[in-house]
Each structure stands twice: as structure tokens, then as C-alpha cells.
C-alpha positions as CSV (number, residue, x, y, z in Angstrom):
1,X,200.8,69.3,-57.2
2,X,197.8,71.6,-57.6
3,X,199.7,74.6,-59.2
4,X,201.0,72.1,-61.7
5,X,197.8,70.7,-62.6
6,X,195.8,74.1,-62.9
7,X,198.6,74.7,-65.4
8,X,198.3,72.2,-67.1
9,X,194.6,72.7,-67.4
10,X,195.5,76.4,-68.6
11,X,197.2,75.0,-71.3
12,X,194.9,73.0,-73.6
13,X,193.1,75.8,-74.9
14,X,191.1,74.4,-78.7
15,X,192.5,74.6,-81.9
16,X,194.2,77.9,-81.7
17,X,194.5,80.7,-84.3
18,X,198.2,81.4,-84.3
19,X,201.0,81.9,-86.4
20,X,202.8,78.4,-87.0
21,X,205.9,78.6,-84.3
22,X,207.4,76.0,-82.0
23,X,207.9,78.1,-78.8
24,X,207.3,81.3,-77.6
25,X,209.9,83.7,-75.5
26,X,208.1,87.2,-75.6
27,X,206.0,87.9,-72.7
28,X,203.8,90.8,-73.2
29,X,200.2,91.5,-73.0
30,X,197.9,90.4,-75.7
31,X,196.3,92.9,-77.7
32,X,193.6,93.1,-80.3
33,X,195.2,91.4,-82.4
34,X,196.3,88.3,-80.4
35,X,194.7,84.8,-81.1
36,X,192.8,82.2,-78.6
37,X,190.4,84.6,-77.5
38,X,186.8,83.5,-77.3
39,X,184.6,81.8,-79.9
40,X,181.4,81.6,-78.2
41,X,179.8,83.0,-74.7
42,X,182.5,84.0,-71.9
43,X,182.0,82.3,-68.3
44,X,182.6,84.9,-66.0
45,X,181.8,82.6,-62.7
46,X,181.6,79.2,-62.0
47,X,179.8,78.1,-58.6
48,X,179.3,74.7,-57.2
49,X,177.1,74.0,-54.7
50,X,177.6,70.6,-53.0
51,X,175.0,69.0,-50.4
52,X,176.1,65.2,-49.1
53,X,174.3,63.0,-46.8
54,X,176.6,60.4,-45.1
55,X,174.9,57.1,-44.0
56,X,176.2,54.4,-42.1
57,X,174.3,51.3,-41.6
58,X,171.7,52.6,-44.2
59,X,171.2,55.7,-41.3
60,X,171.6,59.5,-42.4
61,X,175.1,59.5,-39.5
62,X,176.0,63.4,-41.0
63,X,175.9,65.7,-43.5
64,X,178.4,68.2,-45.5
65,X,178.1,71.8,-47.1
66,X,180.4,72.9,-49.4
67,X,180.8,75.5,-52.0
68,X,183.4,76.3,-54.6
69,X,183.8,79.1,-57.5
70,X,185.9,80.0,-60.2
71,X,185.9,83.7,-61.2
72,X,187.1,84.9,-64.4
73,X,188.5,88.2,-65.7
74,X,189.7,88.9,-69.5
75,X,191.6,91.1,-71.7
76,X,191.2,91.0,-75.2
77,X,189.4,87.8,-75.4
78,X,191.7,86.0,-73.1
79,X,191.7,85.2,-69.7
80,X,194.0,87.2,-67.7
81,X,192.9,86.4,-63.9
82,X,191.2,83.8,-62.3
83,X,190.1,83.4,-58.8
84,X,189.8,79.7,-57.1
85,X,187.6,80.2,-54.1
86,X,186.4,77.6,-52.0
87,X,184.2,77.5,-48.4
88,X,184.4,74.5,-46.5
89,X,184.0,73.3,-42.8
90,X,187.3,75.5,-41.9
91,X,186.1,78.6,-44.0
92,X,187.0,80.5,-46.8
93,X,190.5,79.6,-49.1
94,X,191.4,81.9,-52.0
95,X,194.3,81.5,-54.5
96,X,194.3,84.3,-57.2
97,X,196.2,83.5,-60.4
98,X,197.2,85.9,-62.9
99,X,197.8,84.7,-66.5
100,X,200.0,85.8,-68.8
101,X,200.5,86.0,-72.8
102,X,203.1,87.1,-75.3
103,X,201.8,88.8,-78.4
104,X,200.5,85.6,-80.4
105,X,198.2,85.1,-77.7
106,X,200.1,82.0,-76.4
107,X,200.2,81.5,-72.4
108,X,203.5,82.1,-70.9
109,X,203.4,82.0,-67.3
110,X,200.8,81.8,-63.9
111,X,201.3,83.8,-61.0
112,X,199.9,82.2,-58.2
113,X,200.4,85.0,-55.3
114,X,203.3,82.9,-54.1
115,X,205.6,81.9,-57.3
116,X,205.2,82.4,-60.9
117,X,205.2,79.1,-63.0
118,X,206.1,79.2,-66.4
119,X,205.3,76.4,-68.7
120,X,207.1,75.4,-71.7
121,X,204.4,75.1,-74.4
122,X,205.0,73.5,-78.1
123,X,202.9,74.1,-80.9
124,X,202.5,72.3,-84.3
125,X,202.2,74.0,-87.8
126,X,198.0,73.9,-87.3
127,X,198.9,76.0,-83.7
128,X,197.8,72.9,-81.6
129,X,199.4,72.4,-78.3
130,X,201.2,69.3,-79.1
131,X,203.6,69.1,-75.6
132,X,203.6,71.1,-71.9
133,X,206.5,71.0,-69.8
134,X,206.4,71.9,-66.1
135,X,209.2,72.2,-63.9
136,X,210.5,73.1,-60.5
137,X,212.8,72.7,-57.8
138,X,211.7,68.9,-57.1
139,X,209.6,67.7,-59.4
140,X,208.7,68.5,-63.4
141,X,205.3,67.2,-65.6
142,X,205.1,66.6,-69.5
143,X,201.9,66.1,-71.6
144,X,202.1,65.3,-74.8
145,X,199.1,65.2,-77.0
146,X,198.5,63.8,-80.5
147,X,196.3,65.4,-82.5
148,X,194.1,63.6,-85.9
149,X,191.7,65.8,-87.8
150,X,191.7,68.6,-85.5
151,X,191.3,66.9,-82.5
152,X,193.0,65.2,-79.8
153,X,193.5,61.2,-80.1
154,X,196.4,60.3,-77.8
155,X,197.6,61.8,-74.5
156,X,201.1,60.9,-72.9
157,X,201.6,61.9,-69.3
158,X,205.3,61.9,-68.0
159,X,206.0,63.0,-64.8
160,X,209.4,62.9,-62.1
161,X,207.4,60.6,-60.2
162,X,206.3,57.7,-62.2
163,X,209.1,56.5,-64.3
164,X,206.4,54.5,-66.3
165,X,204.4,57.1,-69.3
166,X,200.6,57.4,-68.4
167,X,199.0,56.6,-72.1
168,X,195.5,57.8,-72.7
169,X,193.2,57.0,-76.0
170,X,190.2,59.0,-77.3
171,X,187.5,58.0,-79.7
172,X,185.4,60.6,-81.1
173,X,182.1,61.2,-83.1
174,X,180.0,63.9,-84.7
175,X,182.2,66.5,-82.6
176,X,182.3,64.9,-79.2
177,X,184.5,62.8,-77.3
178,X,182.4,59.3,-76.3
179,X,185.2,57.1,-75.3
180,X,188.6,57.0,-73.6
181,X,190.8,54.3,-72.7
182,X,193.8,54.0,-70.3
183,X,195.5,50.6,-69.6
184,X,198.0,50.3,-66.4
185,X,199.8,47.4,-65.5
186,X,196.5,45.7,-63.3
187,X,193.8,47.5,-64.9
188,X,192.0,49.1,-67.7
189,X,189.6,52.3,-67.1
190,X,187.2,53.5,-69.8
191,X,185.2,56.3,-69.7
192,X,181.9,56.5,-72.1
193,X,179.8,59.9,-72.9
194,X,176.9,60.4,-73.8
195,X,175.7,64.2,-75.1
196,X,172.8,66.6,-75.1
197,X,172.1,68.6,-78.4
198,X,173.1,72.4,-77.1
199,X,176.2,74.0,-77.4
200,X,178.9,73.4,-74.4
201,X,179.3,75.6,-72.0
202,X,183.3,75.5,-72.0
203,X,184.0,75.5,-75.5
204,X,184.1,79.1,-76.1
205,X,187.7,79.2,-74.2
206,X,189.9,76.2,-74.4
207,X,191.9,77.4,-71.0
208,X,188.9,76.4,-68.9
209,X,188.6,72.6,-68.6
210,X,189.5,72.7,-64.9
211,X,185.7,74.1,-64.0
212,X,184.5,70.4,-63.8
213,X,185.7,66.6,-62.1
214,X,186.1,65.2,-65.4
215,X,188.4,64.8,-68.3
216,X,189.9,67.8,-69.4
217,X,189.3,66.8,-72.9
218,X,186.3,67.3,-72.7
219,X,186.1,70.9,-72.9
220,X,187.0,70.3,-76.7
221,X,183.4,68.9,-77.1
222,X,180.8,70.0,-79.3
223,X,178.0,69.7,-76.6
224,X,177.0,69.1,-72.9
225,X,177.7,65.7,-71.3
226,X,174.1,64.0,-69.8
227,X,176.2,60.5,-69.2
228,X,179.3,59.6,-67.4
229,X,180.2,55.8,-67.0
230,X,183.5,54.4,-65.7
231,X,184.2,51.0,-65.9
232,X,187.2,49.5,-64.6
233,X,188.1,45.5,-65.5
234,X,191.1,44.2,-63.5
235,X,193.8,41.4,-63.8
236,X,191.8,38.6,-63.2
237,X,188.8,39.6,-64.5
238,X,186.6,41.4,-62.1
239,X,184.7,44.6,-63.0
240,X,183.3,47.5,-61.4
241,X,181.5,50.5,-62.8
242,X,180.3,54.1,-62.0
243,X,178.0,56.1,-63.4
244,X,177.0,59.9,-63.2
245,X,173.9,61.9,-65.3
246,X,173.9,65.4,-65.5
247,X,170.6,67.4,-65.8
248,X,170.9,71.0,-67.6
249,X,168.8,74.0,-67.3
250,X,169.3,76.2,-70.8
251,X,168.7,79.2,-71.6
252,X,167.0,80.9,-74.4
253,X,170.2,81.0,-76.2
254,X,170.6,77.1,-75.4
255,X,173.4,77.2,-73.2
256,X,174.1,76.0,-70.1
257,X,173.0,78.0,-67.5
258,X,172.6,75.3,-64.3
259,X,173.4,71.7,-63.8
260,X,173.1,69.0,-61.3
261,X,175.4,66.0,-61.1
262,X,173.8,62.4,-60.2
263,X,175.7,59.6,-59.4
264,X,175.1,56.3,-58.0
265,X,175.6,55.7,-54.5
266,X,178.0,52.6,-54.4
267,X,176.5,51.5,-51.3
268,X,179.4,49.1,-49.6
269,X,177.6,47.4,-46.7
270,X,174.9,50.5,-45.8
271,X,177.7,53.0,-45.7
272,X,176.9,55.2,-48.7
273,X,177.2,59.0,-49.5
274,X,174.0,60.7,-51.4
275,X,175.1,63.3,-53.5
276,X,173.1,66.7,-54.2
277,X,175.9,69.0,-56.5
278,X,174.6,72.0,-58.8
279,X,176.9,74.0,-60.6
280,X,175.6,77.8,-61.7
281,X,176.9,79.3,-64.5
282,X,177.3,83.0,-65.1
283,X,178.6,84.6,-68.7
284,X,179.9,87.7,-69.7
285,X,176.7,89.2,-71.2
286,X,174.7,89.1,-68.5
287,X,172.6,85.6,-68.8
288,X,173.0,82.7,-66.6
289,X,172.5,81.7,-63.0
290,X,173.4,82.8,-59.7
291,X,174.3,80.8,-56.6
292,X,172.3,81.0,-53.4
293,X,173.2,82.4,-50.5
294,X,174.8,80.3,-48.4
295,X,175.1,80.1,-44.5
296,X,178.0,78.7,-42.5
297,X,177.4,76.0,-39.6
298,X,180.2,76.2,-37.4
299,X,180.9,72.8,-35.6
300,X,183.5,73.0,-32.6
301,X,184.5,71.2,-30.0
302,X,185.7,71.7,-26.1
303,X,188.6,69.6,-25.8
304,X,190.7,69.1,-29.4
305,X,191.9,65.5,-27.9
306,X,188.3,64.2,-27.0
307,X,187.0,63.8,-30.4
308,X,186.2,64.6,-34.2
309,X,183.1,66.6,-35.7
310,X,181.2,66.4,-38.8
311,X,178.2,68.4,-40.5
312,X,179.8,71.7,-40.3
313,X,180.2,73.8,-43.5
314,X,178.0,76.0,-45.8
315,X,173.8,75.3,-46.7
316,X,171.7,77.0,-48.2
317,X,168.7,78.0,-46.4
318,X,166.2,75.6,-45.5
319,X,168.9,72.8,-46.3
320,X,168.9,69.6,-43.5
321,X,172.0,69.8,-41.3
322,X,173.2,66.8,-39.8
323,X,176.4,67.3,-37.3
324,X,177.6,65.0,-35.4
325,X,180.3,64.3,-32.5
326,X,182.5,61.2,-32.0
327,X,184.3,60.6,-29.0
328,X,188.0,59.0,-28.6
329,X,188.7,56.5,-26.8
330,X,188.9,57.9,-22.8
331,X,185.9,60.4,-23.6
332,X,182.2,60.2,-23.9
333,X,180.2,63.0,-25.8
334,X,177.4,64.7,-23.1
335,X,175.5,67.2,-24.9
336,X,176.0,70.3,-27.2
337,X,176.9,73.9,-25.9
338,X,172.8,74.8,-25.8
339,X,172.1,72.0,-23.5
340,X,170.6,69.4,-26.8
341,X,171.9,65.7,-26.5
342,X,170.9,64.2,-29.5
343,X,173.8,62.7,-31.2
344,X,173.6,63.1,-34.7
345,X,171.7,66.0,-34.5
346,X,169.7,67.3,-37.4
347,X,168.0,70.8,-38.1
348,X,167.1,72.9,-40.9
349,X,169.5,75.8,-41.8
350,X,168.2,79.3,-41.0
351,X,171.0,81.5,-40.8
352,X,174.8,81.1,-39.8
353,X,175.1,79.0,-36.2
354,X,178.1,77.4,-34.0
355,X,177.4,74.2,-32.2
356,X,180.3,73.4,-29.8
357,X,180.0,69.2,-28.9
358,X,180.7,69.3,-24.9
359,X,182.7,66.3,-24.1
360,X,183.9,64.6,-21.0
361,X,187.0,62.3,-19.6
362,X,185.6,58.9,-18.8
């Protein structure tokens, strides 16, 4: 489904400046005088950086490197390709998307590389999105979205898998989203926000929600999130709750130009993650951040059927690596391709390496 859910987040640009219309057929290029461009600074890249330390009885067991970026291209004010790059333990994957408008500036279709998707997109007398349809060959998506004073206070997600309507309310003040609610048939999730006082870094363009784990409704947001806290109460009456901070590094223009997300642990019995994820921003005139360069650690193993790996992926230099080896059952671990026996093994990053884990039938 992640075709259909980048459209989706395509589609929910902010209150657009179009022509009052219900759907659109035309498909041609945008020019200067077609609506939704930008109304603030343009992202050109978006780069996450993720470090995670994996314990297990309350001891570091391995660690992962990962690093994902969005890069964005635009024509008249509109984005007309996007590239979704990610490294991860088994390399580089890159899925290009080209996006296309008609005249009005409206999106009409995504072209993936492979197949192009072509949502139907409704729009009310204001030009806010008020329903996207998605279909293909074995499956289709509707989202339908209810809008009060110029912003969004109801989502309805319908889909060819669920036959039961996925309802979602908002609550709004001063400009920004602080609370959303979503009741299933065992539970009830609500989200709570809490916001800085500089201008958000994603509401210039509407079509880019998907450049963060969150909401996409948030992207309609007068400013930054600091606070994210999900609390879930069950049948019965049990609770849980999660929480994540955010901590910005502004410009001189007062947006956004780094973050790092902070989240609780949720230790279950000492086997916890640690998170360390910064996100780099890069506009269009220049200002903003840029990643570091990263390294790959190659983790590999002698015999596929003796065991699994973890630690490989992509640091930063001077970043701990932890990788280790597990055997199956039938097979013992006996040392690492260089002759080192230590099992986790931790070192700092200097450079790309390969580690191959030298295992042994019983």
C-alpha cells in the first residue's frame, strides 16, 4: 500500500487557491498562473538520520544506522518530482515519483517508475479537498475530509479492506492542531500537541505531510510541534501512553532548520530501544542544514542457514557500532572474519567496513 498512501499524502495540500470546480480531467503542466504553489520557504531536501541502541536485559545487545531523504523538485511553485531515498542494512532503495497537474494547479496523477496512479480528487466551493479516491486492480482507498472555518475537523477513511469507516476528530486552537481522537471497536487513541512559536516548516506546501511519522494533518499547522503524546484507554479500562519531544534548531529567519525526536523508551522487562533521530532541513534559498556523511557497516555472514546479524547499516563518523551474530539452533558463532571473538562487538565508526560472523555446525 505505500504508493497509495504517498498519494494520499500528495493530496492534502492547505487551503487551495483555485477556481471553485468539483473534479478536474485536463492534465497539463501548471503554469504561472496555476494555484497551490508555495506560500512560504520551499524544502528542497528532507534527511533523517537515525541512530538506535537495542538492549536486552538492560545490556546495549546491538545497534542500527539508518538514513532516509526526501528530495524535491518544482515548477512553477508546485512540486513536480520527488525522490524517496532510503540506506539501510541492505543498501541504497530509490523510488522516483513524478507529479502531475492540469492547469488549475490541481494534482492529477503520480508516476512511480513502475505505474502511474491517478487519484480522483473533489473539491468544494472554498477549493478544499473534501474526498480522494484511489483505485486499482485489487484494492481502492477513500478519504473524506470535513472542513470548519478553513480547517480540517473530521476525517473518514474507507478502504477495500476494512468494511468498517476509520473516523478521525480534530480539535484546533490559535492555528494549530492540539488534539485528535479516533475510537475503534476496543479502543480509543488520542493524540495531544503541544507547539513552539516559529513558523512550520511544512506549511509552505500542503503536498508535503509525508516528510514526518506523524499525522498528516499536521502539516496544516501554524507552528512546529515540541510535544507528541499518545494515549490509548482500552475496553476494560487499562491505559497506556507514549510520548515524543522534539528539539529545533532555527534559523535567523526562524524556521526550522534541524530537529531531533525524543521519545520514551517503553522499557518491557530491560528490553528497550534508545532512540537518537535528527532530521536536516534544506530550502530552496539556500538556508538550512545538511546531513553528515555517512559510512556503511556491512555485516555478513558465512553460511545463510547458521544464523542472523544485526548492527549493520549507515553511521556517521565517530558513531558506536554494535553488531552482533546469533546462531540457530545446530550452529555456534566462533569468531569474526579478522580473527575478533567478542560477541556483541562494539567499535567506533571510521570509515565504510564489512564484518563477516564465521559460524560453525555443532
Amino acid at each position: 500500500m505505500k504508493k497509495l498512501y504517498l498519494i494520499m499524502a500528495l493530496c492534502l495540500p492547505l487551503t487551495l487557491a483555485v477556481s471553485s470546480c468539483q473534479k478536474d480531467d485536463a492534465t497539463t503542466t501548471p503554469d504561472s498562473s496555476g494555484s497551490g504553489g508555495a506560500t512560504g520557504k520551499a524544502l528542497t531536501k528532507i534527511t533523517e538520520v537515525s541512530y538506535r541502541k537495542h538492549y536486552s536485559d538492560y545490556t546495549p545487545d546491538y545497534t542500527s544506522g539508518s538514513c532516509g531523504s526526501l528530495e524535491l523538485r518544482y515548477s512553477n511553485g508546485l512540486i513536480t518530482h520527488v525522490e524517496d531515498v532510503y540506506w539501510g542494512s541492505e543498501g541504497e532503495e530509490r523510488i522516483p515519483y513524478d507529479v502531475n497537474y492540469n492547469a488549475n494547479g490541481h494534482l492529477t496523477s503520480v508516476y512511480d517508475g513502475e505505474e502511474t496512479i491517478t487519484p480522483e480528487v473533489t473539491y468544494d466551493a472554498d477549493g478544499h479537498i473534501t474526498c480522494v479516491y484511489i483505485t486499482n486492480s485489487s484494492s481502492w482507498e477513500r478519504i473524506t475530509y470535513t472542513w470548519e472555518n478553513g480547517v480540517i475537523i473530521r476525517k473518514t477513511e474507507e478502504s477495500s479492506h476494512d468494511n468498517t469507516p476509520d473516523i478521525t476528530n480534530y480539535r484546533w486552537e490559535n492555528g494549530n492542531m492540539v488534539e485528535q481522537v479516533w475510537v475503534g471497536s476496543d479502543q480509543r487513541e488520542t493524540y495531544t500537541y503541544v507547539y513552539d512559536s516559529h513558523p512550520n516548516y511544512m506549511t509552505s506546501y500542503g503536498q508535503l505531510p509525508f516528510i514526518m511519522d506523524m499525522e498528516k494533518i499536521i502539516c496544516m499547522s501554524k507552528n512546529n510541534v515540541i510535544q507528541r503524546t499518545r494515549t490509548v484507554e482500552y475496553v476494560g479500562g487499562s491505559t497506556s501512553s507514549t510520548s515524543y519531544s522534539y528539539i529545533y534548531t532555527y534559523g535567523s529567519d526562524g524556521y526550522p532548520v534541524s530537529f531531533r525526536e525524543v521519545r520514551n523508551n517503553n522499557n518491557q522487562g530491560g528490553y528497550y530501544t534508545e532512540y537518537n533521530d535528527v532530521t536536516y532541513l534544506t530550502y530552496a534559498d539556500g538556508s538550512g542544514t545538511t546531513a553528515p556523511t555517512l559510512y556503511r557497516i556491512n555485516v555478513n555472514k558465512n553460511n545463510n542457514d547458521a544464523g542472523w546479524l544485526n548492527g549493520g547499516g549507515y553511521y556517521e563518523y565517530g558513531a558506536t557500532v554494535i553488531i552482533k551474530a546469533d546462531n540457530n539452533y545446530g550452529y555456534q558463532f566462533v569468531r569474526w572474519n579478522d580473527g575478533n571473538t567478542d560477541n556483541p562487538r562494539t567499535f567506533f565508526c571510521t570509515g565504510e567496513a564489512s564484518y563477516t560472523a564465521i559460524f560453525e555446525a555443532n
